[in-house]
N, C-alpha and C positions, 0 to 999 in steps of 0.2 A: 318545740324546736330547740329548746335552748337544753333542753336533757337528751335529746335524740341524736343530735347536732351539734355539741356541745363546741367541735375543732371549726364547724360554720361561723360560729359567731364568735371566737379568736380569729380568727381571717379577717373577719367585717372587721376588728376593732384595730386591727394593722397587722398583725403577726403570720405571715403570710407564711413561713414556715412549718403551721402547726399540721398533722396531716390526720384524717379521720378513721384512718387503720390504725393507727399508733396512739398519735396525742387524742382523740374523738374517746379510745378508749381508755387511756387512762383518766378523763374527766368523767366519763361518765363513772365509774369508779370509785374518784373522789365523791361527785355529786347524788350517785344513786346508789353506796353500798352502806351498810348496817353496821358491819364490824371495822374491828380496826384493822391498817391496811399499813404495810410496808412499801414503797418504791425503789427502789436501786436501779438508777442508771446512768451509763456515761456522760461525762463532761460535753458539755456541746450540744446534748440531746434535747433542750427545754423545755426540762422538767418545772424548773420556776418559773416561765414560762406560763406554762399550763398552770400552776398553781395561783396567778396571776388572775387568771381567768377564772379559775374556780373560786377562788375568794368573793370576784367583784359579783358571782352569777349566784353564790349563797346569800352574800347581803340584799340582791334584791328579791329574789324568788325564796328565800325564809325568814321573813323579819320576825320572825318570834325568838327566834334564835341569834345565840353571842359568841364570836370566835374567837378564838387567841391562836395567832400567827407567833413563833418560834425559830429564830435562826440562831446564832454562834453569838454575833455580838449585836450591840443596837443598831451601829452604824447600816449592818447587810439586813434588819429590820427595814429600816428606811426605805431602803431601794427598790425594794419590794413594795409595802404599803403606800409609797406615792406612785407608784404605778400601778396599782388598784383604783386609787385615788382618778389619776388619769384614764382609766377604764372608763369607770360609771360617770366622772363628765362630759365623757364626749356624746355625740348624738345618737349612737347605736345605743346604748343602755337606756340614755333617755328616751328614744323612741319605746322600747321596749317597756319601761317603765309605763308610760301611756296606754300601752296596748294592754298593760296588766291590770293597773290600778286605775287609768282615766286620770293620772297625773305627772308629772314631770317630776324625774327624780334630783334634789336637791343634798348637799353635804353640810348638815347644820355642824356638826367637825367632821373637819379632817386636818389632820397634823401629821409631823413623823412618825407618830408611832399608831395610830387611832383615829377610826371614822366611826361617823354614824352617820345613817341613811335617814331621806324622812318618812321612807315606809319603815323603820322600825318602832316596832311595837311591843317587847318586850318588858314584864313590867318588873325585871331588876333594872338597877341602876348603873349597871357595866356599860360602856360601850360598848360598838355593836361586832366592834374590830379592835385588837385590841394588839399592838404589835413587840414582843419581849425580847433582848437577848436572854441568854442561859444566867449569866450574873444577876438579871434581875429579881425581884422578891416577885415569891407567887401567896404570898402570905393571902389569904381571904380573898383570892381570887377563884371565880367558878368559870365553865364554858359549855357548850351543845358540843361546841367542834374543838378539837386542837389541834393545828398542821407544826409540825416540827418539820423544817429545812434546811439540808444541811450544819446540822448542828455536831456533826462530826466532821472535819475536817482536819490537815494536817497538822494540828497541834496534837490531838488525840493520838496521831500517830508516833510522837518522839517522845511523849511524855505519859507515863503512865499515871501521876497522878490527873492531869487534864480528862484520863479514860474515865479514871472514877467519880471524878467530878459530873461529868456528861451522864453517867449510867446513873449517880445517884438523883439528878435534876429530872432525869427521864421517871425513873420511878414516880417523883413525886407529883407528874403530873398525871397520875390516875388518880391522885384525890381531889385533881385541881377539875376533872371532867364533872359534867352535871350524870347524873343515873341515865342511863340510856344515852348518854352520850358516845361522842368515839376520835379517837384518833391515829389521823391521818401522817405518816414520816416519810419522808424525800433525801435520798443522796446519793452518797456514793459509799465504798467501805474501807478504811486506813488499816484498820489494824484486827487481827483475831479477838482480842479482848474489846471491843468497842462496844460502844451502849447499842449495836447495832443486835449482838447477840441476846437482849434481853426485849428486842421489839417483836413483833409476830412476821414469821416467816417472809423473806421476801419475794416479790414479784421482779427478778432481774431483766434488765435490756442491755447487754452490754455491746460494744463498738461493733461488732460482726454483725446484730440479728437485727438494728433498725435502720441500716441503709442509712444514715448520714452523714458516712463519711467515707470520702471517698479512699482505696489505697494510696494512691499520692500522699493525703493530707494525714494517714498512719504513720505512712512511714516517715513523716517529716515530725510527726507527735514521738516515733519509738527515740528519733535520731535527739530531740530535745531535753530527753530525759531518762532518770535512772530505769532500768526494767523493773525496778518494785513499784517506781510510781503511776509508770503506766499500765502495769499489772493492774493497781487498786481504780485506778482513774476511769480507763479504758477499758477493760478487762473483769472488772468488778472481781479479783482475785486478788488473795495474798499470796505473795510468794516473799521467800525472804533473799535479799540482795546476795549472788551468790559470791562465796569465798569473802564474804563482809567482816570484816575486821572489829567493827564495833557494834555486837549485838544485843547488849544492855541499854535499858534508857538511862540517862545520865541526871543527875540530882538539879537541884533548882532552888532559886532563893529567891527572896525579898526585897532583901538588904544592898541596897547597893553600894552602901560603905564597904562591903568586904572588896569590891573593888577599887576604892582610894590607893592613891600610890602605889599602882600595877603599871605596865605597859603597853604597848600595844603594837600592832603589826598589819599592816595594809597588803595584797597578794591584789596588782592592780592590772586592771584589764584595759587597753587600751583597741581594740579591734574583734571582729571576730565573735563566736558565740562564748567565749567567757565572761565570767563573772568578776566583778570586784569585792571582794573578801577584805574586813575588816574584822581582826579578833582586838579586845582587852582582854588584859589576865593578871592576875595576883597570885603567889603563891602562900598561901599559911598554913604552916604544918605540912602536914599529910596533904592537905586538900590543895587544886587549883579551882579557884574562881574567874568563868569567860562569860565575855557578853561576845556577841558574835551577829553580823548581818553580812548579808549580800545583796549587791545589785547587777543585774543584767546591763550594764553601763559602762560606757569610758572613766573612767578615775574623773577626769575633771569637772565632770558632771554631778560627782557626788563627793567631791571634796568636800564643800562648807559641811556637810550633814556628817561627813566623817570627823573630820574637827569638832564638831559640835561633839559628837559624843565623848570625843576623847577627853574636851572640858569638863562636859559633865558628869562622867567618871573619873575624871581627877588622874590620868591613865597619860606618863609620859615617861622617856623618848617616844616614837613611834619608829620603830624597825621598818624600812622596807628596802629591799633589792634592785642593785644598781646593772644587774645581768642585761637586763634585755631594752632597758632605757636609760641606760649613761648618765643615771645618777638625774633623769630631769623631774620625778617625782619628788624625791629631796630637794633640789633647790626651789618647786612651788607649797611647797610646805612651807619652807624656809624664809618665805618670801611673805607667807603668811602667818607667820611666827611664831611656828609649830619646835617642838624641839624634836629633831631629828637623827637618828641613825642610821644612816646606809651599809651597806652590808654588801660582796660578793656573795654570791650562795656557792656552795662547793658538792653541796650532799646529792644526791640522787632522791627523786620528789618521795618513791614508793619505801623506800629504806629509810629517810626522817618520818614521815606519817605511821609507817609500823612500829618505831622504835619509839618515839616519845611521844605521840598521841595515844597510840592503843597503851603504852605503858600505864600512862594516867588517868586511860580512860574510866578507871573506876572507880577512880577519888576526883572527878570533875563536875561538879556544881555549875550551873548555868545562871544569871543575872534570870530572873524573868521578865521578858521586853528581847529576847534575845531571837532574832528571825527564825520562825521552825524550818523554814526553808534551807537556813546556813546548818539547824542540826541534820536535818535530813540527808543536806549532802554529804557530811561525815558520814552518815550512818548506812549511805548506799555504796561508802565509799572501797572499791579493793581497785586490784592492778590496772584491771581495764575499763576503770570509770571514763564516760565520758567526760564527766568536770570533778575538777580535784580541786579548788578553788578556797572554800571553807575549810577542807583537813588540810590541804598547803600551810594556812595562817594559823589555822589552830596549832597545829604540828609545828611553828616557827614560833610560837608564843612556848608551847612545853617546852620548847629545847633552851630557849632564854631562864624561863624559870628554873629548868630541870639543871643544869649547867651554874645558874648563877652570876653567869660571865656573859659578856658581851660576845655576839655572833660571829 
């Protein structure tokens, strides 16, 4: 039942979404194929989900066998393995567990990263689960299985060295597989060069072919976001942002000294689906160095955290625009003993963005820690962006640098 069935007993254990046309055969897949196997599919689809369930359904139906679970960072590890964790303690597995073995299945670990089951019986010393970000060491680590998920994501997409990073980690876990092993990869795809190209073909489902989503909820995904990201997301396609202003990835650093005694510039959203844009910037030499984030928020909301940064880049006045709130941004800054510059803006949004962001844009170094989300909005950015929010602030940061002068 549990190989036949595989979307039966994701239902039994609460995921009432999974469906036996769809999710039934992508487990069975994961659980009954030989070779290694790509997944590609849209956001929304639950695909981690179903790997959820294949995790908890290999630890108890192959305890001979040792897995290593793979995502981006530890943290999205976590979230995963303790809902594995939650699988095999509730009463479906342990029922099941019974019916297999004539015993109750117990968690002698489980932790954030790693379980072990008490039907396993393997006689290395690994855990039975084993859960990694990509930064982690795979130094003298082995496995039967490895699931990599999601371990491309939007960082991969703005940064090219992030791409080689990714493709070189993927490489290295064919040495990390035991002989006869295989592994299994889950996502979606950001960019032409991604480590996606060096995995075995994929199996795509994209937003059209598995009925999850209804048009309403498309068109309310196209209206959210750039056409490249719901191209990659939804669409499992690259396209490149058209008439894009900025189509090189931009440099990246370390050192967050090289932003000391830079500036900064807020581009604040108070209503509405815009963003709150926060850039710092330094200029040395040739080069600008920006840190850069956004949030989907009211300014007052993410005040202290934007304060915070600007301290701990050492990043003062901060520039922001008295156009469209009469100067009440500046006096709660002010209030909060920020040093402040307000400014009238006078320029046209698309004619500052083209002149002094695209100018620099190929002497611009990025802080790393810097939101991919704020680069990406640059980087889909031309006339009829639906958000201009990060090139606004970035583009008000060049022009202070670039100029020398106050705004």
């Amino acid at each position: 039942m549990m190989l036949e069935y595989p979307a039966l007993i994701g239902r039994m254990v609460g995921f009432d979404r999974l469906r036996d046309d769809l999710h039934g055969e992508w487990l069975k897949s994961m659980l009954l194929g030989v070779d290694d196997m790509t997944l590609q599919s849209h956001r929304g689809s639950y695909k981690t989900t179903c790997l959820s369930v294949a995790l908890a359904t290999m630890l108890l139906l192959w305890p001979d066998k040792n897995v290593i679970f793979m995502r981006k960072t530890d943290a999205d590890v976590v979230e995963v393995v303790k809902q594995v964790q939650g699988i095999l303690s509730g009463d479906v597995y342990g029922g099941l567990s019974r019916e297999i073995y004539g015993s109750s299945l117990t968690l002698p670990q489980a932790t954030g990263t790693q379980i072990t089951t008490s039907v396993y019986c393997a006689p290395r010393g690994a855990s039975q689960l084993l859960g990694i970000g990509i930064g982690g060491s795979l130094t003298g680590k082995h496995a039967d299985v490895i699931i990599t998920d999601d371990i491309i994501n939007l960082t991969d997409r703005v940064s090219r060295a992030e791409r080689m990073r990714t493709r070189s980690i993927y490489q290295e876990l064919q040495n990390v597989r035991n002989p006869g092993g295989r592994i299994i990869n889950t996502g979606t795809p950001w960019h032409p060069e991604d480590a996606f190209g060096i995995m075995p073909p994929a199996v795509r489902y994209d937003c059209y072919s598995t009925g999850l989503l209804t048009e309403d909820k498309l068109a309310q995904l196209r209206r959210s976001m750039a056409p490249s990201l719901f191209a990659a997301n939804y669409e499992l396609r690259h396209i490149a942002a058209e008439n894009a202003l900025f189509a090189t990835d931009p440099g990246t650093t370390d050192n967050a000294a090289m932003l000391w005694d830079g500036v900064a510039h807020i581009d604040a959203a108070y209503e509405g689906e815009d963003y709150t844009a926060l850039t710092c910037g330094r200029r040395i030499g040739g080069k600008l160095y920006l840190y850069g984030r956004i949030w989907r928020a009211h300014v007052d909301t993410v005040m202290d955290a934007i304060l915070a940064d600007c301290d701990r880049l050492r990043c003062a006045p901060i520039y922001c625009e008295t156009n469209g709130d009469k100067g009440y941004l500046a006096r709660e800054m002010r209030a909060r003993g920020a040093a402040v510059r307000p400014y009238s803006e006078k320029m046209n949004k698309y004619y500052k963005i083209s002149t002094f962001l695209r100018k620099w844009w190929g002497n611009v170094v990025f802080l790393a820690g810097t939101d991919p989300a704020y680069i990406a909005q640059i980087m889909d950015y031309n006339e009829q962006a639906e958000h201009d929010d990060a090139p606004d602030s970035a583009a008000c940061i060049c022009r202070v640098l670039d100029r020398k002068v106050d705004l």
